[in-house]
PDB file of N, CA, C and O in Angstrom, chain B, residues numbered from 101:
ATOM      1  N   UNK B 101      55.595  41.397 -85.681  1.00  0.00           N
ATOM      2  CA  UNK B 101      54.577  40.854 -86.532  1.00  0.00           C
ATOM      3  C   UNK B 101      54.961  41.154 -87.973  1.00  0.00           C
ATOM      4  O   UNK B 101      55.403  42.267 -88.258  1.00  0.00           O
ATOM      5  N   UNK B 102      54.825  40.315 -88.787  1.00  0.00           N
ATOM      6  CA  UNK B 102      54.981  40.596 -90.080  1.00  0.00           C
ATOM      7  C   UNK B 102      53.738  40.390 -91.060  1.00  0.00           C
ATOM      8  O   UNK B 102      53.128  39.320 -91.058  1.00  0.00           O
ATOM      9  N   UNK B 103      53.384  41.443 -91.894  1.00  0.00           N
ATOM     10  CA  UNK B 103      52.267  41.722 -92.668  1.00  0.00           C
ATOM     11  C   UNK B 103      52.833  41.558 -94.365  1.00  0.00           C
ATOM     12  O   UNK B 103      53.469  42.231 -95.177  1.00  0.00           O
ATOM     13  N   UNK B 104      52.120  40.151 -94.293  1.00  0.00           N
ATOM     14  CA  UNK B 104      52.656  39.670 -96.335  1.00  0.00           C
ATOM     15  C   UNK B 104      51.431  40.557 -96.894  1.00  0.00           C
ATOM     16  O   UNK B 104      50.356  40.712 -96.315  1.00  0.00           O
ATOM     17  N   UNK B 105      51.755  41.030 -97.962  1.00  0.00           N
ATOM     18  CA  UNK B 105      51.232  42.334 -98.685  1.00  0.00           C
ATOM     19  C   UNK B 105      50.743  43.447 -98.400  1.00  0.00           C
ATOM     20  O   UNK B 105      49.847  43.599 -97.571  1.00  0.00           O
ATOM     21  N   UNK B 106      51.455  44.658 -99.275  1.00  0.00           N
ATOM     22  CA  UNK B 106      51.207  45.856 -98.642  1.00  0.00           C
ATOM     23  C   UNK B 106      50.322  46.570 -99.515  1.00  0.00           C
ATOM     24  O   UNK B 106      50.633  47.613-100.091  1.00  0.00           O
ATOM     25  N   UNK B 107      48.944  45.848 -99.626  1.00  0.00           N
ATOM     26  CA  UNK B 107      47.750  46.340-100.523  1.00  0.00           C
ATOM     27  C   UNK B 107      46.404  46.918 -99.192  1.00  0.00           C
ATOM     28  O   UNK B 107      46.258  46.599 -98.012  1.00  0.00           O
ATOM     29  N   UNK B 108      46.089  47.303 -99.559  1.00  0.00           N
ATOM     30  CA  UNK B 108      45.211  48.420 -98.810  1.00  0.00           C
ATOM     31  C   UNK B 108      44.811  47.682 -97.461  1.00  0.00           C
ATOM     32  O   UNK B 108      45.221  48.207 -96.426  1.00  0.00           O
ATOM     33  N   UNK B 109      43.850  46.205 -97.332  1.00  0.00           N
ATOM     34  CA  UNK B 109      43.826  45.432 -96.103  1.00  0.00           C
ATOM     35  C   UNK B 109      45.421  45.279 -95.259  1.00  0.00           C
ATOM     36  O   UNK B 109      45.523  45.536 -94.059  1.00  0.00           O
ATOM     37  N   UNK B 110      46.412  44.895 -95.978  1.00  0.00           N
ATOM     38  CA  UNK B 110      47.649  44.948 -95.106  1.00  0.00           C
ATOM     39  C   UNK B 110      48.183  46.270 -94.393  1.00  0.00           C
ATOM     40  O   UNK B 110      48.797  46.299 -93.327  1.00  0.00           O
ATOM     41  N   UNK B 111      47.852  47.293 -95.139  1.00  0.00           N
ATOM     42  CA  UNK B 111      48.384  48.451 -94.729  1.00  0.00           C
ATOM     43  C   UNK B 111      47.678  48.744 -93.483  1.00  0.00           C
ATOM     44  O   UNK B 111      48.294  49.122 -92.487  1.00  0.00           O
ATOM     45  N   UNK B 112      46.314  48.572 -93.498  1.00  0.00           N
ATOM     46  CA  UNK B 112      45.334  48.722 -92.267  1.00  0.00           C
ATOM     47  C   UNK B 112      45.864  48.224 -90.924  1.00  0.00           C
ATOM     48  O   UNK B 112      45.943  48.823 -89.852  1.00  0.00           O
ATOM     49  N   UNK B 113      46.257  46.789 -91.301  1.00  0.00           N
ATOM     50  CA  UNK B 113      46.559  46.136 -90.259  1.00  0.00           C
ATOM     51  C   UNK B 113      47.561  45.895 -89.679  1.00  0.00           C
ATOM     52  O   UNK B 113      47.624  45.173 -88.684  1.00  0.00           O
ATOM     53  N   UNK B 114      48.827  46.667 -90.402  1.00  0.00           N
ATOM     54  CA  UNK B 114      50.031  46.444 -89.854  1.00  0.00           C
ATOM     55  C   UNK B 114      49.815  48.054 -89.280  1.00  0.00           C
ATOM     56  O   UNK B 114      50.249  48.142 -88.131  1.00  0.00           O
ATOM     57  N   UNK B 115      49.331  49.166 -89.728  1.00  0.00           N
ATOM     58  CA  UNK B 115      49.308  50.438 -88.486  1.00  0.00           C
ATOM     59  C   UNK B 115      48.330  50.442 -87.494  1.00  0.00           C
ATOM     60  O   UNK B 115      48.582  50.982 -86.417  1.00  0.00           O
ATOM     61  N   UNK B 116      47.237  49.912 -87.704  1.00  0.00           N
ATOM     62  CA  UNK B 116      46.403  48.957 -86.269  1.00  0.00           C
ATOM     63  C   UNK B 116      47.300  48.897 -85.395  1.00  0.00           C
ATOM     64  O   UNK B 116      47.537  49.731 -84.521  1.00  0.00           O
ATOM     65  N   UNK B 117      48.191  47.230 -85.740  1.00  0.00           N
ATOM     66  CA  UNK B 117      48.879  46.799 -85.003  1.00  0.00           C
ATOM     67  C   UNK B 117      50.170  47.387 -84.007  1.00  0.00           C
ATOM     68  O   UNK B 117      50.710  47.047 -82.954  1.00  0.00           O
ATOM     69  N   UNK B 118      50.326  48.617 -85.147  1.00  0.00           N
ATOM     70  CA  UNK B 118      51.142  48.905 -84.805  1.00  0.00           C
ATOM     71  C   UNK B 118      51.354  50.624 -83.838  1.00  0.00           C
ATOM     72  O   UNK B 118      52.272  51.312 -83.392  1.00  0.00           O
ATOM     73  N   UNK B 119      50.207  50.644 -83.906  1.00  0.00           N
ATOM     74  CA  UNK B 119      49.651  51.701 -82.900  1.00  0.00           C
ATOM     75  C   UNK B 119      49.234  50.963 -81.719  1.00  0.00           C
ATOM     76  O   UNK B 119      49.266  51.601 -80.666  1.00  0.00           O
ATOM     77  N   UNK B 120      48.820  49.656 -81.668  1.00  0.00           N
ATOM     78  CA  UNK B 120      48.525  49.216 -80.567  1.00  0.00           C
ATOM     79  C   UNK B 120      49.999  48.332 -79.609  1.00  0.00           C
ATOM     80  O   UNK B 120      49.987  47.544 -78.663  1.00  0.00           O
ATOM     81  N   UNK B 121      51.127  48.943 -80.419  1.00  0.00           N
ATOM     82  CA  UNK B 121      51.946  48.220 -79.806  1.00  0.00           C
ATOM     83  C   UNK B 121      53.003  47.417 -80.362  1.00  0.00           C
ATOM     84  O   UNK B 121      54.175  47.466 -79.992  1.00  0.00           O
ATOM     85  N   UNK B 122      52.564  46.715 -81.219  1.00  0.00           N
ATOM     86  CA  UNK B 122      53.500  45.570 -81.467  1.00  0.00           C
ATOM     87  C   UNK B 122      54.920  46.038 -83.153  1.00  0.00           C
ATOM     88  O   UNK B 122      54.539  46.779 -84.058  1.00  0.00           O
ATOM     89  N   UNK B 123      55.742  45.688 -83.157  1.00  0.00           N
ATOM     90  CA  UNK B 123      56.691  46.125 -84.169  1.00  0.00           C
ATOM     91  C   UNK B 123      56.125  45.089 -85.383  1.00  0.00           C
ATOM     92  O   UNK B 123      55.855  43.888 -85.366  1.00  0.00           O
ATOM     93  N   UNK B 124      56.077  46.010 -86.334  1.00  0.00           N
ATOM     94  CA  UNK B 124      55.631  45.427 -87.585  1.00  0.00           C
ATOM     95  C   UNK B 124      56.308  45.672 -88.614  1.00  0.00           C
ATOM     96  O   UNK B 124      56.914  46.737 -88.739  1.00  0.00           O
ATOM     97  N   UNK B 125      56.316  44.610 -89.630  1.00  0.00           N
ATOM     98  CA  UNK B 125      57.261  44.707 -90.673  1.00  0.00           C
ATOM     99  C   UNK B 125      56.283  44.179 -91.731  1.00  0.00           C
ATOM    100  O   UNK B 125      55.725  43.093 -91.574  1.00  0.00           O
ATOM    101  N   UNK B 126      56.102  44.859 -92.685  1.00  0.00           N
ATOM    102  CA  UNK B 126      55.338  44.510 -94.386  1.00  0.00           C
ATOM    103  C   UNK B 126      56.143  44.206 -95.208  1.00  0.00           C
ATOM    104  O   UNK B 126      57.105  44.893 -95.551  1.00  0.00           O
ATOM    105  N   UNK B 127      55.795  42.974 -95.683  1.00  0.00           N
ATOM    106  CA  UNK B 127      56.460  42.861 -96.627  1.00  0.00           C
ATOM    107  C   UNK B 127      55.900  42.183 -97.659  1.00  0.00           C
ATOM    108  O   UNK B 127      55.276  41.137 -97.481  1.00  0.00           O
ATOM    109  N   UNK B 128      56.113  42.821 -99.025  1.00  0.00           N
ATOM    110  CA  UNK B 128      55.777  43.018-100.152  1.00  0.00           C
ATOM    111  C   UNK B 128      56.293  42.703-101.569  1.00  0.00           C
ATOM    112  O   UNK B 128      57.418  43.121-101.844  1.00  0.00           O
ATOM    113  N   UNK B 129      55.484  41.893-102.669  1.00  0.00           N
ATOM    114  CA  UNK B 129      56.446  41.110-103.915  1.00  0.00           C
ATOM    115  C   UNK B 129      56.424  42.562-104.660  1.00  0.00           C
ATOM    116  O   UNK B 129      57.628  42.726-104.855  1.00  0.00           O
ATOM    117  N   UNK B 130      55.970  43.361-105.029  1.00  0.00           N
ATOM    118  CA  UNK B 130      56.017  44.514-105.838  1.00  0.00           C
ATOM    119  C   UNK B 130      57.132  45.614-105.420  1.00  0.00           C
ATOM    120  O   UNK B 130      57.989  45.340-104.580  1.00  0.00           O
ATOM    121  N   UNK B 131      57.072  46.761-106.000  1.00  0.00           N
ATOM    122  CA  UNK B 131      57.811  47.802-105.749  1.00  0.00           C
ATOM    123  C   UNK B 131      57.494  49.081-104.699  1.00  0.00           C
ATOM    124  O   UNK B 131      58.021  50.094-104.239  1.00  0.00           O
ATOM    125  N   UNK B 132      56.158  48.237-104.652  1.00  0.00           N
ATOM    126  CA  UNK B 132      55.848  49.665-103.789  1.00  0.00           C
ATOM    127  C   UNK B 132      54.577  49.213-103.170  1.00  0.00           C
ATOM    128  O   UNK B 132      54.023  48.389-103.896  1.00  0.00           O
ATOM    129  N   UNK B 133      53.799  49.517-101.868  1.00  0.00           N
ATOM    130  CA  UNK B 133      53.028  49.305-100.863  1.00  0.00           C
ATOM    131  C   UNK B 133      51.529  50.128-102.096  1.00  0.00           C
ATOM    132  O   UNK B 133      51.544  51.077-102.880  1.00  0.00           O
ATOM    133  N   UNK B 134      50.393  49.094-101.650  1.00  0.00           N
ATOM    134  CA  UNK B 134      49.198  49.971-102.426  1.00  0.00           C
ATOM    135  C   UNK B 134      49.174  50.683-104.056  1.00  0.00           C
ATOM    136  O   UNK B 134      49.061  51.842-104.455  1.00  0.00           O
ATOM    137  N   UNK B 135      49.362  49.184-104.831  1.00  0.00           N
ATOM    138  CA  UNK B 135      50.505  49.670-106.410  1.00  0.00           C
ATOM    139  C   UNK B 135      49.210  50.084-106.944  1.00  0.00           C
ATOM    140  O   UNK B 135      49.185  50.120-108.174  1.00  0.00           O
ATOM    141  N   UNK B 136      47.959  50.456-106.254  1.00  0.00           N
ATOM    142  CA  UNK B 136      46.967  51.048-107.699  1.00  0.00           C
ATOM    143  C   UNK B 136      46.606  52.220-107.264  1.00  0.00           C
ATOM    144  O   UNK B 136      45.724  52.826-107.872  1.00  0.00           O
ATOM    145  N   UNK B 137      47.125  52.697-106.289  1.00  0.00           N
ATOM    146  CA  UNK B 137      47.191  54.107-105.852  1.00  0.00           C
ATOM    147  C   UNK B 137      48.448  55.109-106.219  1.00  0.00           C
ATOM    148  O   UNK B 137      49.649  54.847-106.290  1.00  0.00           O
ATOM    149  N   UNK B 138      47.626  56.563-106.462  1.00  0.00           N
ATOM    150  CA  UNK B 138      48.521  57.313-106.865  1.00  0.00           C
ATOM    151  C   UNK B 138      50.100  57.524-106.375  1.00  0.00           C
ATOM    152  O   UNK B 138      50.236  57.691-105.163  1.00  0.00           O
ATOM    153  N   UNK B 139      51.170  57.534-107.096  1.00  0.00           N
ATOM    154  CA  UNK B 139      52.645  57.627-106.462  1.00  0.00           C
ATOM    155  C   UNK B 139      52.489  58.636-104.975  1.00  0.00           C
ATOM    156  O   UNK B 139      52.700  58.385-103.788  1.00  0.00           O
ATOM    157  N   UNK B 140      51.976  59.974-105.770  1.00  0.00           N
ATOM    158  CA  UNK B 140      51.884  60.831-104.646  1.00  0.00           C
ATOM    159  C   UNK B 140      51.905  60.414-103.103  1.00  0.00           C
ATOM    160  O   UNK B 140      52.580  60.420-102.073  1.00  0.00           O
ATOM    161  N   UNK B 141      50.054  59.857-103.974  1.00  0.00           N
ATOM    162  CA  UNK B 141      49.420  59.038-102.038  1.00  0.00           C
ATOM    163  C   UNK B 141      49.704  58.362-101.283  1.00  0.00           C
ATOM    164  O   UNK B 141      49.486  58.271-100.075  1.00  0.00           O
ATOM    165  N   UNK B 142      50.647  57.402-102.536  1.00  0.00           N
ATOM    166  CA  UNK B 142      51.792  56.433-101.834  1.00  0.00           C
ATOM    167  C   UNK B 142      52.802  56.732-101.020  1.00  0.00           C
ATOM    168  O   UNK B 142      53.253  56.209-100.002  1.00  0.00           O
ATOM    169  N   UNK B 143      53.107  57.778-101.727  1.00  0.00           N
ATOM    170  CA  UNK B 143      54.356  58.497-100.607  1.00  0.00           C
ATOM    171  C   UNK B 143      53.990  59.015 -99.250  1.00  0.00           C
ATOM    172  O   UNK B 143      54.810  58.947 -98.334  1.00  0.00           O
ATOM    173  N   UNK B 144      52.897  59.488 -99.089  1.00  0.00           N
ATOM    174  CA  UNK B 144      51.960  59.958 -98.198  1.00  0.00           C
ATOM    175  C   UNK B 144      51.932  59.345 -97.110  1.00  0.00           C
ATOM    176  O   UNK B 144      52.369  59.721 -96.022  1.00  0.00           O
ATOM    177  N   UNK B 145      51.351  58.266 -97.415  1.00  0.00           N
ATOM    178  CA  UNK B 145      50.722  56.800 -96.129  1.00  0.00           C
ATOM    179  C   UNK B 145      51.991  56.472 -95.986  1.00  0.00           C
ATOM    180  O   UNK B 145      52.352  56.585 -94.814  1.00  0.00           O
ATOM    181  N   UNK B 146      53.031  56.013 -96.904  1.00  0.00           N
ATOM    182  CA  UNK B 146      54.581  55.490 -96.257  1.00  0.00           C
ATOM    183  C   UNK B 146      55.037  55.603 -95.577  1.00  0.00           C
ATOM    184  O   UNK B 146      55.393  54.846 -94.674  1.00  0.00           O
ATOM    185  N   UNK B 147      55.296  57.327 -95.923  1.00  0.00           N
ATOM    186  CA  UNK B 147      55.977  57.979 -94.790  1.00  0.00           C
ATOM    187  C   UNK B 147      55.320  58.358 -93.299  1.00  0.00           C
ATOM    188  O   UNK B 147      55.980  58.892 -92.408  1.00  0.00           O
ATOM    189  N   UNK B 148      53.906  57.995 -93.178  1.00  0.00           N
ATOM    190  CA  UNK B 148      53.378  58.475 -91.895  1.00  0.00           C
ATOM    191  C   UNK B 148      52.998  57.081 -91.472  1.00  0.00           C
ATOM    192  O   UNK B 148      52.472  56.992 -90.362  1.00  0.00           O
ATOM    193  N   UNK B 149      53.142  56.175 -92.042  1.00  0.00           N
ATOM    194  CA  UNK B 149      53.113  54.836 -91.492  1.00  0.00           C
ATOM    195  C   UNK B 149      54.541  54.067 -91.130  1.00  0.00           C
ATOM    196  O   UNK B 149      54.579  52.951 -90.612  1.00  0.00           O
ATOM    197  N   UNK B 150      55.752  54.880 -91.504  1.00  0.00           N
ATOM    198  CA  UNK B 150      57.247  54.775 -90.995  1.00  0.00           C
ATOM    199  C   UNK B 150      57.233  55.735 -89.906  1.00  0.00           C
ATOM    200  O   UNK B 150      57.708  55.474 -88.801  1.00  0.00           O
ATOM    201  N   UNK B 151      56.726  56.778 -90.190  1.00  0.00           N
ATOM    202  CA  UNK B 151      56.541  57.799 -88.761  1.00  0.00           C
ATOM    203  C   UNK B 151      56.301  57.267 -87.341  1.00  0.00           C
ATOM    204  O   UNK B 151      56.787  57.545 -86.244  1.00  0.00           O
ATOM    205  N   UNK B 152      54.937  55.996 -87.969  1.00  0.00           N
ATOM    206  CA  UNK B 152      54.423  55.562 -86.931  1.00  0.00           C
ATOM    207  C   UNK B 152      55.176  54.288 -86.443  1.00  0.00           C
ATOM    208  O   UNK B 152      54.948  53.810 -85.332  1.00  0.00           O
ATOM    209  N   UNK B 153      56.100  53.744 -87.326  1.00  0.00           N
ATOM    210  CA  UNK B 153      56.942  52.708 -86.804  1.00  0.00           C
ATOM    211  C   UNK B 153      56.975  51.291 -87.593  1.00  0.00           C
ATOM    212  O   UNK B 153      57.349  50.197 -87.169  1.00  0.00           O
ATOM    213  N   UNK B 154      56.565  51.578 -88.629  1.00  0.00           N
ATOM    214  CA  UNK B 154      56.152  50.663 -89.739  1.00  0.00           C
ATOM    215  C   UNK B 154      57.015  49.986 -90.520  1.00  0.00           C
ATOM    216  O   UNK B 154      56.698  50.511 -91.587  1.00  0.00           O
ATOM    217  N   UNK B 155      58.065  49.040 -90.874  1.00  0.00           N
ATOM    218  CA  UNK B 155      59.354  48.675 -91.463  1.00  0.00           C
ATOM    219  C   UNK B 155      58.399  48.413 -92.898  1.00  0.00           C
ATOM    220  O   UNK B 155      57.278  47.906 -92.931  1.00  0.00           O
ATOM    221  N   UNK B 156      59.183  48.907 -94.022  1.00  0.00           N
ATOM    222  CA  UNK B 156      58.846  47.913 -94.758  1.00  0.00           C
ATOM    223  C   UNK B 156      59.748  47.360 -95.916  1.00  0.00           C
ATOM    224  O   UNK B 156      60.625  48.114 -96.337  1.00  0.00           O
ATOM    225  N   UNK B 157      59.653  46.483 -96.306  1.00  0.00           N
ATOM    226  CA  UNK B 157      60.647  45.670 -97.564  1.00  0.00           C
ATOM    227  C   UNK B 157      60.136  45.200 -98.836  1.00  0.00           C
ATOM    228  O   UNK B 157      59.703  44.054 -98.715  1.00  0.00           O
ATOM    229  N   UNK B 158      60.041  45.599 -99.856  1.00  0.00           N
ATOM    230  CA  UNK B 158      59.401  45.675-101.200  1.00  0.00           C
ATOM    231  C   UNK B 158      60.384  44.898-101.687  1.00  0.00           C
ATOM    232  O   UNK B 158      61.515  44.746-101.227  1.00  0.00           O
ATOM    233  N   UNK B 159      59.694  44.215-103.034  1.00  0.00           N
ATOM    234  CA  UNK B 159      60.538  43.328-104.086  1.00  0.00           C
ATOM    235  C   UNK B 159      60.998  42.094-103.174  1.00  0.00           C
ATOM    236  O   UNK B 159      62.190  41.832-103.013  1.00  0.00           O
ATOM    237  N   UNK B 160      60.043  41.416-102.635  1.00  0.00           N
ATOM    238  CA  UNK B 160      60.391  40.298-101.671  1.00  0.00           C
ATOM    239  C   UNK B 160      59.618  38.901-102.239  1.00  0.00           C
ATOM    240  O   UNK B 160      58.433  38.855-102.567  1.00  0.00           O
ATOM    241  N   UNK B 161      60.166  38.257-102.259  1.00  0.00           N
ATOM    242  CA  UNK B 161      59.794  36.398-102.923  1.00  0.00           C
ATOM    243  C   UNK B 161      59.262  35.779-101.514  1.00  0.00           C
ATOM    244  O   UNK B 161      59.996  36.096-100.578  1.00  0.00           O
ATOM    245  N   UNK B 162      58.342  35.106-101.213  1.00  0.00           N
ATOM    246  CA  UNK B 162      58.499  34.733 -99.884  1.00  0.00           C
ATOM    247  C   UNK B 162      58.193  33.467-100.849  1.00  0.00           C
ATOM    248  O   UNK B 162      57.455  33.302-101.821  1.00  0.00           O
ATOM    249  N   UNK B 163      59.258  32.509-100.008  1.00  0.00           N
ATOM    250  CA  UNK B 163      59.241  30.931-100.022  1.00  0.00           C
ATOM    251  C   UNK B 163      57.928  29.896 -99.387  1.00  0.00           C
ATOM    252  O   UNK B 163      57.040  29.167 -99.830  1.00  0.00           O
ATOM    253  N   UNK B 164      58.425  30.336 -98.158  1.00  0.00           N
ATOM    254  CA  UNK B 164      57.474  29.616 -97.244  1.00  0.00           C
ATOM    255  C   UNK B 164      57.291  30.523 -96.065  1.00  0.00           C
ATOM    256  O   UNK B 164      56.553  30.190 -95.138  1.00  0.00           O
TER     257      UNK B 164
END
């Protein structure tokens, strides 16, 4: 499954998903997942949402 933006609703739903099973990949036009949250916190959820199996790819254009 792939989850276009990694702002607070996407983040929800790609570790939902991805606790319930399915391989998920976020992907994101910015630099970083949840850009109005602190760097810290950011680092935080990343890494325990890669823990949990979470791919993700920042600085991405999606076409179509």
């Amino acid at each position: 499954m792939i989850v276009i933006g990694g702002g607070p609703f996407g983040c929800e739903m790609a570790q939902a998903f991805c606790r319930l099973g399915s391989k998920v990949t976020v992907v994101d036009m910015g630099p970083q997942i949840l850009p109005r949250e602190d760097a810290d916190l950011v680092r935080v959820v990343r890494n325990q949402m890669e823990h949990d199996g979470v791919e993700f790819h920042n600085d991405i254009k999606i076409v179509r």
